[in-house]
LODREN-630315 format. One record per residue: x, y, z of N, C-alpha, C in turn; residue in three letters; chain. Coordinates in nm, 2 decimals, always signed. Atoms other than C-alpha are relative to their C-alpha. Layout:
((X, Y, Z), (X, Y, Z), (X, Y, Z), "ALA", "A")
...
//
This chain:
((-0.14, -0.05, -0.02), (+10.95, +8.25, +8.17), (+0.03, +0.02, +0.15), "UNK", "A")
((-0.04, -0.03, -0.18), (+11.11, +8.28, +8.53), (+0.13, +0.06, -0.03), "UNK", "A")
((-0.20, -0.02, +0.03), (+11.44, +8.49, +8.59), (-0.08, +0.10, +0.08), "UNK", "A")
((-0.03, -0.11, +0.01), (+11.47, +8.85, +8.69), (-0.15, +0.08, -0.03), "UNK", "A")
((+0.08, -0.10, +0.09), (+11.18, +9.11, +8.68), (+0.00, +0.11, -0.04), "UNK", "A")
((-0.04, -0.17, -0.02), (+11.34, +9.44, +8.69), (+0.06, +0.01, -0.14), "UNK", "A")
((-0.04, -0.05, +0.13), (+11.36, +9.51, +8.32), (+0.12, -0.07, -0.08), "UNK", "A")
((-0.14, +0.07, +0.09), (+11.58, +9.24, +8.20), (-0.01, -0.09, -0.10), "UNK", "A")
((+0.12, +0.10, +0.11), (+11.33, +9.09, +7.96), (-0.02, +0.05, -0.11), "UNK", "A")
((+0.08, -0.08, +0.09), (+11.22, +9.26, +7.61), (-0.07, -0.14, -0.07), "UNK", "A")
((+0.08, +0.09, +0.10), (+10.92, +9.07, +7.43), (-0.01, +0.07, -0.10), "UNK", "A")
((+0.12, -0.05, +0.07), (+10.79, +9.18, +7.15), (-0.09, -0.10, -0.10), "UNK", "A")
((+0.09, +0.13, +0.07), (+10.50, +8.95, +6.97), (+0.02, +0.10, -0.15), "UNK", "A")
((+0.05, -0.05, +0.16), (+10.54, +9.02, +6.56), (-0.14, -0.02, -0.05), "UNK", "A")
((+0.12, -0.07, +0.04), (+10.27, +9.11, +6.36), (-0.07, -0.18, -0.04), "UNK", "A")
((+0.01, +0.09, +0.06), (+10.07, +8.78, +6.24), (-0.10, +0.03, -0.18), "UNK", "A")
((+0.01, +0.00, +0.12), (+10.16, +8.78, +5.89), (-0.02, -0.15, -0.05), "UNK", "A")
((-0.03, +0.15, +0.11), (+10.10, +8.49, +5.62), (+0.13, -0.03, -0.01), "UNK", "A")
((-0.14, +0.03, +0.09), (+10.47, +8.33, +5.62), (+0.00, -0.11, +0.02), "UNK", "A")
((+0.01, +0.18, +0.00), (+10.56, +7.95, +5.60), (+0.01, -0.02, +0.09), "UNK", "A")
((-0.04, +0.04, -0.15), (+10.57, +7.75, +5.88), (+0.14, -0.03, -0.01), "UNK", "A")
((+0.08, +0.00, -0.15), (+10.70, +7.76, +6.12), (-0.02, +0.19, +0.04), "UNK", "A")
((+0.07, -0.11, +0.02), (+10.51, +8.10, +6.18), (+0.07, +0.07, +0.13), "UNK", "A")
((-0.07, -0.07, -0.15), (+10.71, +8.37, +6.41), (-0.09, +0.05, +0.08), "UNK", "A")
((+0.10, -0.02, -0.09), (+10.57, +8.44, +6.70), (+0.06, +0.15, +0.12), "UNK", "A")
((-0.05, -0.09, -0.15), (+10.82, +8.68, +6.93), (+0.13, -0.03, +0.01), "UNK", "A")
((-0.16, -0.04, -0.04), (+11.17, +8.77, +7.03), (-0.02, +0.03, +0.19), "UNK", "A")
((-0.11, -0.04, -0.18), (+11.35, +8.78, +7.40), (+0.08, +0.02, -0.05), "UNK", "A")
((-0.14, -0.04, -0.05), (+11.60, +8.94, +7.48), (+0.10, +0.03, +0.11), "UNK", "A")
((+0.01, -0.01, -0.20), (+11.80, +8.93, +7.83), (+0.11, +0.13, -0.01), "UNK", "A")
((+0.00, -0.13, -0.05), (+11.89, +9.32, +7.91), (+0.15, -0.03, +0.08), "UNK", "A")
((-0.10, -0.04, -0.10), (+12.23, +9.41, +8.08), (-0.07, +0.04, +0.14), "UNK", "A")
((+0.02, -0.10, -0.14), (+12.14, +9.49, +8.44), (+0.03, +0.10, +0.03), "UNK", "A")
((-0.01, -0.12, -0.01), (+12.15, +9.80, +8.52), (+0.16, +0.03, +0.10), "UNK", "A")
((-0.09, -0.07, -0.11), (+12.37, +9.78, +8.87), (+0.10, -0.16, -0.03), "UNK", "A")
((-0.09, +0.12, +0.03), (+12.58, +9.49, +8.66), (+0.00, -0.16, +0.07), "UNK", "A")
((+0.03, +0.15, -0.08), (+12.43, +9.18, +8.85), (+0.01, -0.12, -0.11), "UNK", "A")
((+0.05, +0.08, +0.08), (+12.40, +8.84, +8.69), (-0.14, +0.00, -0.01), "UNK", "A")
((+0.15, +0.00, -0.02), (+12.05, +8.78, +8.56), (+0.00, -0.15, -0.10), "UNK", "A")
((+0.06, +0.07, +0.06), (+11.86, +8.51, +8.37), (-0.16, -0.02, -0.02), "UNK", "A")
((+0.12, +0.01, -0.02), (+11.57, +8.39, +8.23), (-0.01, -0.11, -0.08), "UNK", "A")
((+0.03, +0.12, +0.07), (+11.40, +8.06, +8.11), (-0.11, +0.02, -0.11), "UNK", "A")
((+0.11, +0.01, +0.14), (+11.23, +8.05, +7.73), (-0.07, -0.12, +0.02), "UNK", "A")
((+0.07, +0.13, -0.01), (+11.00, +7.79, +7.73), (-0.09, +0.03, -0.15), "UNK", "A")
((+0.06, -0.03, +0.12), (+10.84, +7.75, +7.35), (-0.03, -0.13, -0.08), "UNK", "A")
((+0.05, +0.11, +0.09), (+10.66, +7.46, +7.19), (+0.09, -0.10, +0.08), "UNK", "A")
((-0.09, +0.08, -0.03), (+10.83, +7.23, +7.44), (+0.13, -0.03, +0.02), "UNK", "A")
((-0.12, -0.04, +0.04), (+11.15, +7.35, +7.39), (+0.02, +0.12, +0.13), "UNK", "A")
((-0.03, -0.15, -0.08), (+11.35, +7.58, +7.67), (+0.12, +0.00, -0.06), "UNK", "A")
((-0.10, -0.04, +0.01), (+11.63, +7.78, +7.63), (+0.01, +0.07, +0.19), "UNK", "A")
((-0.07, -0.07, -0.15), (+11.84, +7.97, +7.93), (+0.07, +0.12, -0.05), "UNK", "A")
((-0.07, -0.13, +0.07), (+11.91, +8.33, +7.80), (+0.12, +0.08, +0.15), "UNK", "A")
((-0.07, -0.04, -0.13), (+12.22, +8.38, +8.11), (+0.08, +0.11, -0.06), "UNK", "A")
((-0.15, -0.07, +0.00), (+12.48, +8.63, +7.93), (-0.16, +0.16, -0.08), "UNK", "A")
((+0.06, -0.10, +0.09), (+12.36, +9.02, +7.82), (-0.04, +0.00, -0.18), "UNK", "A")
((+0.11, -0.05, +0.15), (+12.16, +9.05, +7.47), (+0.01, -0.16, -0.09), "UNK", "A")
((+0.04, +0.16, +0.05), (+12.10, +8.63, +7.45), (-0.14, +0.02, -0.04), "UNK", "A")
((+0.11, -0.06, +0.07), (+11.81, +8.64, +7.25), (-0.06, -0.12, -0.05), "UNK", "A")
((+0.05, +0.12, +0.05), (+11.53, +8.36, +7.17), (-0.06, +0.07, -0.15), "UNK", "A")
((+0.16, -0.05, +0.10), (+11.30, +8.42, +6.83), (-0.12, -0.14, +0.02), "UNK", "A")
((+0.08, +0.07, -0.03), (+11.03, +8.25, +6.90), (-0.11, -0.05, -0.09), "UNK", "A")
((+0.08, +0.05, +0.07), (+10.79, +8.03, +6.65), (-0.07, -0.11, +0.02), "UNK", "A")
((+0.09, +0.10, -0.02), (+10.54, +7.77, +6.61), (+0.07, -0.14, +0.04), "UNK", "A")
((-0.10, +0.14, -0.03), (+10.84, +7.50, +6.63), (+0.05, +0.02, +0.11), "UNK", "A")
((-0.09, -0.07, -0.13), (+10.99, +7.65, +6.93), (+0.08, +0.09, -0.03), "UNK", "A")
((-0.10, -0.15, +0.02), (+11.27, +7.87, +7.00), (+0.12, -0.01, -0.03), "UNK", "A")
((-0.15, +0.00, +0.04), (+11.57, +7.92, +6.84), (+0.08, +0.16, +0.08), "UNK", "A")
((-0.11, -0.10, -0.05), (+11.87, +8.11, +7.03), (+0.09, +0.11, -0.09), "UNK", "A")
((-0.09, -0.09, +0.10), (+12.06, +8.40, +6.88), (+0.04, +0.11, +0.08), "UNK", "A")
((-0.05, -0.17, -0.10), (+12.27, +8.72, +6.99), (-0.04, +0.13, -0.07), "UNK", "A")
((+0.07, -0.14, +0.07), (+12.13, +9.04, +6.99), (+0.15, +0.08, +0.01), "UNK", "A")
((-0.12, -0.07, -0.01), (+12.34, +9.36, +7.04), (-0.10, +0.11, +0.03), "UNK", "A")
((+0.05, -0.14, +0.02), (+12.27, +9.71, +7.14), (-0.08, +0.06, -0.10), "UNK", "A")
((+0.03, -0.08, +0.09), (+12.20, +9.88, +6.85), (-0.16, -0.07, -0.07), "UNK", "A")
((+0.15, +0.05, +0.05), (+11.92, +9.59, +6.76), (-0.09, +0.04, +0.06), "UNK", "A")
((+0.10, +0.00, -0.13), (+11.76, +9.64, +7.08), (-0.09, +0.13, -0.01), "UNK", "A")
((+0.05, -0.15, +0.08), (+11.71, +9.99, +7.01), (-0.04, +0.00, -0.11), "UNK", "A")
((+0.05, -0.02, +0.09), (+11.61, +9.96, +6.69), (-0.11, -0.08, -0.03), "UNK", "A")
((+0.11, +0.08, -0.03), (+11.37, +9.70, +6.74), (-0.08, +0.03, +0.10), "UNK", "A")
((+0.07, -0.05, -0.13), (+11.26, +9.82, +7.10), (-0.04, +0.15, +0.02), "UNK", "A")
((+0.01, -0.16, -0.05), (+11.31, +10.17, +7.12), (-0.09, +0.05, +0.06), "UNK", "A")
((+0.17, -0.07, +0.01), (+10.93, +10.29, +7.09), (-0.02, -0.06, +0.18), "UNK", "A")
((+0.05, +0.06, -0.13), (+10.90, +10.03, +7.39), (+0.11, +0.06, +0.12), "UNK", "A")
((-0.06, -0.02, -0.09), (+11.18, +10.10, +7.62), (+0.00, +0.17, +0.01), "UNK", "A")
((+0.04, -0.19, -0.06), (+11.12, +10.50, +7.60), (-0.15, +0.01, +0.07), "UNK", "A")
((+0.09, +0.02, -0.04), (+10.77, +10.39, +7.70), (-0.01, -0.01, +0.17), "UNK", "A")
((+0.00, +0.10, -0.18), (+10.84, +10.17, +8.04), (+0.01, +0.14, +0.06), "UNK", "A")
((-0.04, -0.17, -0.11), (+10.80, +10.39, +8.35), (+0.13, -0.03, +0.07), "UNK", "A")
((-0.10, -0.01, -0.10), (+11.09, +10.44, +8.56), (+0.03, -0.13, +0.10), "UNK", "A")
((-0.02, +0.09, -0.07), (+11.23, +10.17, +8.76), (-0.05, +0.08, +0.17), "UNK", "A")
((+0.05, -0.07, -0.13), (+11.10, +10.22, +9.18), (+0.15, +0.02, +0.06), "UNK", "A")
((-0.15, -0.05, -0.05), (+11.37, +10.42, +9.37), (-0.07, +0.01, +0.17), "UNK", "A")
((+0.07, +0.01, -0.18), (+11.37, +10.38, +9.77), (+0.14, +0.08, +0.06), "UNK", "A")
((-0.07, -0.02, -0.10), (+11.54, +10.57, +10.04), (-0.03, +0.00, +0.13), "UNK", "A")
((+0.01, +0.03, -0.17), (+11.59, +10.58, +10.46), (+0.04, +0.12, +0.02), "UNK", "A")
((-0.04, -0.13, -0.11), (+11.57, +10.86, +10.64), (-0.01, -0.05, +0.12), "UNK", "A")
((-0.04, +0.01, -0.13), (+11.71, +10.84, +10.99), (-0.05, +0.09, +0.11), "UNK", "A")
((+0.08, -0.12, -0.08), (+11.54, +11.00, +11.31), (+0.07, +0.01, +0.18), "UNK", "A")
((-0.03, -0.02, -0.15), (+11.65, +11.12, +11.66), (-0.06, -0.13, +0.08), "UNK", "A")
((+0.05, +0.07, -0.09), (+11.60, +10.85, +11.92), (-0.10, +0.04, +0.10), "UNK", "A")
((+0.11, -0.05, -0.10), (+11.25, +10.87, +12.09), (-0.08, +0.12, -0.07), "UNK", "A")
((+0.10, -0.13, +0.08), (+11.14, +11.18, +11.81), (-0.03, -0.06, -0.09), "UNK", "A")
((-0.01, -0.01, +0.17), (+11.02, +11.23, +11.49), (+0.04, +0.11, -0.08), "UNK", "A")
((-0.09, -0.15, +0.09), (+11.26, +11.47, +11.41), (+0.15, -0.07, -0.08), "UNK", "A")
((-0.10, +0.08, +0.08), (+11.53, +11.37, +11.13), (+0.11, +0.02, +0.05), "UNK", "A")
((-0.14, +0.00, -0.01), (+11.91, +11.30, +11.19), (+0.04, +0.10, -0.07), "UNK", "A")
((-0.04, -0.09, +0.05), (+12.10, +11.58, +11.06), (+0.04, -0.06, -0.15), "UNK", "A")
((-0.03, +0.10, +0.17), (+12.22, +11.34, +10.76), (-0.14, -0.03, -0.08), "UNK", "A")
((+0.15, +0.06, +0.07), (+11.86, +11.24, +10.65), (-0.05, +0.14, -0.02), "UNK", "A")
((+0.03, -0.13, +0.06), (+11.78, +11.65, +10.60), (+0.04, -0.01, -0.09), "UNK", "A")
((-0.08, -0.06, +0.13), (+12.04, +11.63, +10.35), (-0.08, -0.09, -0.12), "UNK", "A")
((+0.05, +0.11, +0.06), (+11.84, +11.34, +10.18), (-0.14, +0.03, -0.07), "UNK", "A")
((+0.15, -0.01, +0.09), (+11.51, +11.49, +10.11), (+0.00, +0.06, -0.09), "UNK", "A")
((+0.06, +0.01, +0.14), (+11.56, +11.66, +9.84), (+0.00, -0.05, -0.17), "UNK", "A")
((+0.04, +0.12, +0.10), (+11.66, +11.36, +9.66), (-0.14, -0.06, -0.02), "UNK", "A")
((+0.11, +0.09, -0.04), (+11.34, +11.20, +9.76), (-0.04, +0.14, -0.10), "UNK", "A")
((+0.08, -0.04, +0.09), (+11.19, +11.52, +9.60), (+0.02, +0.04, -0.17), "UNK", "A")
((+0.01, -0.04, +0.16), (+11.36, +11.56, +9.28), (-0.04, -0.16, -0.05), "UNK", "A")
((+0.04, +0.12, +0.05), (+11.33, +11.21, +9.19), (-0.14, -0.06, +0.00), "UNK", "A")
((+0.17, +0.01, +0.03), (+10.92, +11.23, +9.25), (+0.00, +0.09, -0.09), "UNK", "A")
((+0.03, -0.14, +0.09), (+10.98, +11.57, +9.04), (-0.01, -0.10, -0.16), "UNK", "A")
((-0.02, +0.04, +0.16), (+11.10, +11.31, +8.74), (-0.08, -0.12, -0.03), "UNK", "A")
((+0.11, +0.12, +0.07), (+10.78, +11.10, +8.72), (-0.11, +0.09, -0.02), "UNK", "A")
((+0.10, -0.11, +0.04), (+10.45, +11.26, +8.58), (-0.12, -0.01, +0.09), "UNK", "A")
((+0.13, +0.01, -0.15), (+10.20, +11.07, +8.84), (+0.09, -0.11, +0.09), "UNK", "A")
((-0.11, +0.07, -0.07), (+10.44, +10.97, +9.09), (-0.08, -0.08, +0.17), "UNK", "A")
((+0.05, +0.08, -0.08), (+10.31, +10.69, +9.36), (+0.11, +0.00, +0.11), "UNK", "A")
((-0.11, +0.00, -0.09), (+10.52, +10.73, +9.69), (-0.12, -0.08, +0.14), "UNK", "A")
((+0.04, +0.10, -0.14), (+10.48, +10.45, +10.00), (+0.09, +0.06, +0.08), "UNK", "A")
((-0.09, -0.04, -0.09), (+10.61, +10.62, +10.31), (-0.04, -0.10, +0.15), "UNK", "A")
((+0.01, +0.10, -0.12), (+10.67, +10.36, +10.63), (+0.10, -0.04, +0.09), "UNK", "A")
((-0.09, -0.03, -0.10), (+10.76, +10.44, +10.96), (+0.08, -0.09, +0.09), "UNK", "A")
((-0.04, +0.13, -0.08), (+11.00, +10.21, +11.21), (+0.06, +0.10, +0.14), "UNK", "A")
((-0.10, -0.03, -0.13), (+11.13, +10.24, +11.56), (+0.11, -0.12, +0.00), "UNK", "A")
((-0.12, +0.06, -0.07), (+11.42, +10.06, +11.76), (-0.08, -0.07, +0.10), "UNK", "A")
((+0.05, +0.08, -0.11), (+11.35, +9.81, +12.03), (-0.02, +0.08, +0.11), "UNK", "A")
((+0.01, -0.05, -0.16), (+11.36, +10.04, +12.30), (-0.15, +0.02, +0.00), "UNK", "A")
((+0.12, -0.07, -0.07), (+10.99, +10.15, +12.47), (-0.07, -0.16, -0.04), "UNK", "A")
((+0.10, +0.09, +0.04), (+10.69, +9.92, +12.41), (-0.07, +0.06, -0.12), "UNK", "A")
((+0.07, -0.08, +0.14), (+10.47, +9.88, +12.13), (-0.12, +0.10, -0.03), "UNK", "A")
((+0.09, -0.13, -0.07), (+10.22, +10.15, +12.33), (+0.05, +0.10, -0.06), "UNK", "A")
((-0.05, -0.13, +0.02), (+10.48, +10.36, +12.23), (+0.02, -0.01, -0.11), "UNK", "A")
((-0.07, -0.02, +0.12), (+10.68, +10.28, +11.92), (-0.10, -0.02, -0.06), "UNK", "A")
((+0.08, -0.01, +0.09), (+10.37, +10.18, +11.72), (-0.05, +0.15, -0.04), "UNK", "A")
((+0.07, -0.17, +0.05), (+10.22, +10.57, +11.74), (+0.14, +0.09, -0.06), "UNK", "A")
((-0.06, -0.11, +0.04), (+10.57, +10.71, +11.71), (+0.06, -0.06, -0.19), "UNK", "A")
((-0.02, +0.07, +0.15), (+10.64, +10.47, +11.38), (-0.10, +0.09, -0.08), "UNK", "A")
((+0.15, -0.07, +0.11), (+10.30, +10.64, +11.24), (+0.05, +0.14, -0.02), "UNK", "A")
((-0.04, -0.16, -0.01), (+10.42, +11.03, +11.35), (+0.13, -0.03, -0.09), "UNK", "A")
((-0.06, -0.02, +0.10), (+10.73, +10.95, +11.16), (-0.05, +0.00, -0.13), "UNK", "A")
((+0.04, +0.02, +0.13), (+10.57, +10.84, +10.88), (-0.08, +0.14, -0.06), "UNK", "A")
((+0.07, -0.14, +0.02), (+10.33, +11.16, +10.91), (+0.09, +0.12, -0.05), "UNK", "A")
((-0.04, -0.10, +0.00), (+10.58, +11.39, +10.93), (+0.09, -0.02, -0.17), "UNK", "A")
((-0.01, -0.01, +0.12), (+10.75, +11.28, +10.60), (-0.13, +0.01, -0.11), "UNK", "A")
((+0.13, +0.02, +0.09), (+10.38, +11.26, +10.43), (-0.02, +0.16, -0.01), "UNK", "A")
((+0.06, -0.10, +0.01), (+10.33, +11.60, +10.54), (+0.11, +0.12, -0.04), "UNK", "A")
((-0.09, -0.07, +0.11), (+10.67, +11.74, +10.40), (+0.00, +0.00, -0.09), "UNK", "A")
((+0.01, +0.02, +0.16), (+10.61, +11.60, +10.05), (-0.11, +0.03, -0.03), "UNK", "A")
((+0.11, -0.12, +0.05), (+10.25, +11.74, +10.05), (+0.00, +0.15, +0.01), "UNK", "A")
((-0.03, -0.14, -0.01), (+10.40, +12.07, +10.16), (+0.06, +0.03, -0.13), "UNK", "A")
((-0.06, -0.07, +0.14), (+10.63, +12.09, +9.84), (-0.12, -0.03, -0.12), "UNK", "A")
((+0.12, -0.02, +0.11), (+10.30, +12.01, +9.64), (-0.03, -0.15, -0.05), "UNK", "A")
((+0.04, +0.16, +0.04), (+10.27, +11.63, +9.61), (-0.10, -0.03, +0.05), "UNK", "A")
((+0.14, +0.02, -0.07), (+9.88, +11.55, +9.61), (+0.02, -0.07, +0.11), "UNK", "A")
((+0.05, +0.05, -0.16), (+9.78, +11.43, +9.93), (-0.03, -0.19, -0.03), "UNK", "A")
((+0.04, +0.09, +0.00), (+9.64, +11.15, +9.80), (+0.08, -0.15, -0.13), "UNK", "A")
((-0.09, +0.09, +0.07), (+9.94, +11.00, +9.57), (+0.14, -0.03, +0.12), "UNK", "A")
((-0.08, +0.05, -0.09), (+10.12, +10.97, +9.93), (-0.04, -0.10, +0.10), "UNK", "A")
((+0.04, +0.10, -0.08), (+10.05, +10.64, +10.17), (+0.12, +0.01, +0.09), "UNK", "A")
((-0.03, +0.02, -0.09), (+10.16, +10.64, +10.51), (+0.00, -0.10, +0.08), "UNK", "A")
((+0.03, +0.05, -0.12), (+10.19, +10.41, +10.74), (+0.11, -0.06, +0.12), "UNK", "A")
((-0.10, +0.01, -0.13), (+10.39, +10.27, +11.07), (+0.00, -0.10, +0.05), "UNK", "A")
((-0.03, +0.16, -0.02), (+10.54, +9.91, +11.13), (+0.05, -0.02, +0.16), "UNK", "A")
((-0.06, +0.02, -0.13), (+10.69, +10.01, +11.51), (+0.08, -0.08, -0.05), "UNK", "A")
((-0.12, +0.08, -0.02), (+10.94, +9.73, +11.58), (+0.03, -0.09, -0.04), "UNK", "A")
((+0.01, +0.19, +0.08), (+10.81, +9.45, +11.38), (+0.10, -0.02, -0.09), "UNK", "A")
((-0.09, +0.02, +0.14), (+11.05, +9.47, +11.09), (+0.10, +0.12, -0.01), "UNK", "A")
((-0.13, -0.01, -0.01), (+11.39, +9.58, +11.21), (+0.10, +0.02, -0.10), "UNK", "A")
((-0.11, +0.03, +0.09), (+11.69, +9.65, +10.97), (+0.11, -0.11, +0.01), "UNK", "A")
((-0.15, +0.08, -0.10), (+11.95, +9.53, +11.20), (-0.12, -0.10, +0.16), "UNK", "A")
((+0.03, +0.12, -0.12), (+11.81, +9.24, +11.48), (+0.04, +0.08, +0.12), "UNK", "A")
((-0.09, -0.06, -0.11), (+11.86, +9.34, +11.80), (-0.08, -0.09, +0.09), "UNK", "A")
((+0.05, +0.04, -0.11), (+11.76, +9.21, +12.16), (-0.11, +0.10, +0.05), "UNK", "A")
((+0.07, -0.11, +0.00), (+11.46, +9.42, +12.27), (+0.07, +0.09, +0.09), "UNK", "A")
((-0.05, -0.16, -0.06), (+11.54, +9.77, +12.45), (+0.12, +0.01, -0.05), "UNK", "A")
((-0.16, -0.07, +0.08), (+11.87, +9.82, +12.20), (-0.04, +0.12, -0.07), "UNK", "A")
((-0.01, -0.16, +0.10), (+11.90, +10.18, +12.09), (+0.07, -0.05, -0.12), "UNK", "A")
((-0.03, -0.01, +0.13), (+11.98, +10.10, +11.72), (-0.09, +0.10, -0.09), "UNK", "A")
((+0.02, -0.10, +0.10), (+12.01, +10.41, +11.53), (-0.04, -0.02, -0.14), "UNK", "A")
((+0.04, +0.09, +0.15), (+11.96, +10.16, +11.17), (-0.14, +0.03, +0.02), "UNK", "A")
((+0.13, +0.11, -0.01), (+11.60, +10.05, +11.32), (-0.08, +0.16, -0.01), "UNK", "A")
((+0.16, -0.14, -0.02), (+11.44, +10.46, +11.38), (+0.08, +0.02, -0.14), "UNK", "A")
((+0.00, -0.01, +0.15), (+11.39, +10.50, +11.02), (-0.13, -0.01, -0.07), "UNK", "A")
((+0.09, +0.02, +0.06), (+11.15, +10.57, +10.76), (+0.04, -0.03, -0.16), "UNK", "A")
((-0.02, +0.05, +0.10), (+11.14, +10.39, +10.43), (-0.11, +0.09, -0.09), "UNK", "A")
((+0.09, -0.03, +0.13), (+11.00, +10.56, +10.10), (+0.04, -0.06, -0.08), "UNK", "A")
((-0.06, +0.04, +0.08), (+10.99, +10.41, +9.86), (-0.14, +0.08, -0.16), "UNK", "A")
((+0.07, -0.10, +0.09), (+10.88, +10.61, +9.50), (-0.04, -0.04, -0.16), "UNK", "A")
((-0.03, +0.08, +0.12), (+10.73, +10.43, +9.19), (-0.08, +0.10, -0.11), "UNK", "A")
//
């Protein structure tokens, strides 16, 4: 199957009972997107594809290949439920912004942390990547250490509110990977930023 991986898929394999051929094997289903995107995905089954493109297009899947059908809400749930209260949380990312030349936040990126901490509050073993950037200005003598100190100083806020030490990763990209392009020595306020991202 190829398409989409961000939850826009449900399998489930049926039980393998004695029934006549051709013997079921499994249902798709293609998921509304969340933030209303198109999505798709390709069935592939005994030789046989289908193209599930519109929300709750649905293969059942058997020993003959796959036959197409429409699901709906209410199946999905009542077929999936057990599974979709399962899945963990989709990964949530934010940017905090930093003074030019510190690692001290923009006044707007205070207001931001404690999204970043309720949204680790609502997973039970929460995995957070924190990774620091500069702006073209200085050399990479410089922006490489101050990339890392950013990154530190967010690591060492979210182990202050109580997030083990060791479910936070740090690290510091300097200038290599830019939001916004620039020519080197541009002050772009975009580029001093630290990405978390929280899965």
């Amino acid at each position: 199957m190829n398409g989409r991986l961000a939850v826009v898929v449900l399998a489930a394999l049926l039980g393998a009972c004695a029934t006549p051929s051709p013997t079921p094997q499994g249902t798709v289903v293609l998921l509304p997107d969340p933030d209303g995107k198109a999505t798709a995905v390709t069935v592939t089954q005994g030789g046989q594809e289908l193209v599930l493109d519109q929300p709750y297009a649905g293969a059942r899947l058997s020993s003959d290949g796959a036959q197409a059908y429409r699901s709906s809400a209410p199946e999905v749930q009542s077929q999936f439920g057990a599974a979709l209260a399962a899945r963990p949380l989709p990964p949530a990312q934010f940017t905090l912004y930093f003074v030019e030349g510190k690692d001290e936040f923009t006044a707007e990126s205070k207001k931001i942390i404690d999204e970043v901490f309720g949204e680790i509050a609502r997973r039970p073993v929460p995995d957070v990547v924190v990774i620091g950037h500069t702006d073209t200005v200085g050399s990479d003598a410089f922006n490489d250490p101050l990339s890392r100190s950013r990154a530190e100083v967010v690591r060492s806020a979210l182990i202050a509110r109580g997030i083990p030490r060791d479910r936070v990763v740090a690290t510091g990209r300097g200038e290599r990977e830019p939001a916004v392009a620039t020519a080197d020595g541009v002050a772009e306020p975009r580029n001093r930023r630290v990405e978390i991202l929280v899965r």
